[in-house]
C-alpha positions as CSV (number, residue, x, y, z in Angstrom):
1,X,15.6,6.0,23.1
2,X,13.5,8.7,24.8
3,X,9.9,8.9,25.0
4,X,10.0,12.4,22.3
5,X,12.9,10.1,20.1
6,X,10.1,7.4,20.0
7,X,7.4,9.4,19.1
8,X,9.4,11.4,16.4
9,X,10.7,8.3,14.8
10,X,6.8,7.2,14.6
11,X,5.8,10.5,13.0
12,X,8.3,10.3,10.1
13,X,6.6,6.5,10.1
14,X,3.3,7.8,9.3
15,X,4.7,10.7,7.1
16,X,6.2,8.1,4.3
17,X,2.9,6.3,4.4
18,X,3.2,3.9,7.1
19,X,0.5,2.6,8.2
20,X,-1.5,-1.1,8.6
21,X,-3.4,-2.0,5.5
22,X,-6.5,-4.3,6.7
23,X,-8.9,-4.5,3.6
24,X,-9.0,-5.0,-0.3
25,X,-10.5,-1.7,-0.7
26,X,-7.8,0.1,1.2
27,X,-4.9,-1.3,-0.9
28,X,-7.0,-1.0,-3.8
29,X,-7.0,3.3,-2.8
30,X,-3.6,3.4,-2.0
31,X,-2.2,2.4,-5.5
32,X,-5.2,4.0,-7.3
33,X,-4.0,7.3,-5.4
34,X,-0.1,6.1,-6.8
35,X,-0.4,5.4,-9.8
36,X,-4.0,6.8,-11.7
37,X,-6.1,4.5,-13.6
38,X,-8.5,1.5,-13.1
39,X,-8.5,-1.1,-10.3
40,X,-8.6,-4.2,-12.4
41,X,-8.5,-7.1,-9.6
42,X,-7.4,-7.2,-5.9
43,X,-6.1,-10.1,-4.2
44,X,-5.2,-11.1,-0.4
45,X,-2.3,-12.8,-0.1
46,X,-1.5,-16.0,2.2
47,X,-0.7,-15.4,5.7
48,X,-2.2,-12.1,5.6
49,X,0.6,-10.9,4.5
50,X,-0.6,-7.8,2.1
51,X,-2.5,-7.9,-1.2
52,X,-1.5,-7.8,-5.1
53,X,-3.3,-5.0,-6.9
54,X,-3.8,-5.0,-10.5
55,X,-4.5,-1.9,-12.2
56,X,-5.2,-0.4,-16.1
57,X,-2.9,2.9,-15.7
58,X,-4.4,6.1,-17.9
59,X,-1.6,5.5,-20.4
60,X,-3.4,1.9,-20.6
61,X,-0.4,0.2,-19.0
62,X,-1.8,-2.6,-17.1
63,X,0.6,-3.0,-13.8
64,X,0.3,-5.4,-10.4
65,X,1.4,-4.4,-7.1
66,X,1.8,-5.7,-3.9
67,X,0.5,-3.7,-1.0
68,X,2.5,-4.8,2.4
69,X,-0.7,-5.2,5.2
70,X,1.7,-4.1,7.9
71,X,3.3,-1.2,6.6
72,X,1.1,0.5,3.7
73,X,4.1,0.2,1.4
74,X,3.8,-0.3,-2.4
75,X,6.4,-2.4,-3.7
76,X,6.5,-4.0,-6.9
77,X,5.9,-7.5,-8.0
């Protein structure tokens, strides 16, 4: 892989959100900007491995998430 291959693999990285996660009040923003609402409770996992999020959504639909630390994705629980 060239050096410009690497760097514009890394730049569509960042574009889908990709990026290190390394406090409870970062996840917490990330799925607040998501999904709306109400951050209920944020958790660290074990192993540092990401966090679960629990929000109230507008429609008062109370959802958790997991937060990956290493990538910034939101996945569901």
């Amino acid at each position: 892989m060239s050096a410009s291959d690497a760097w514009s693999a890394e730049k569509q990285a960042n574009k889908q959100g990709n990026k290190k996660v390394t406090s409870s009040k970062q996840a917490a923003k990330l799925v607040q900007n998501k999904y709306g609402g109400k951050v209920l409770k944020v958790n660290k996992q074990k192993n540092n491995a990401g966090y679960r999020v629990k929000i109230v959504k507008p429609n008062g639909q109370v959802v958790s998430k997991k937060v990956n630390a290493k990538t910034g994705k939101i996945e569901n629980n």
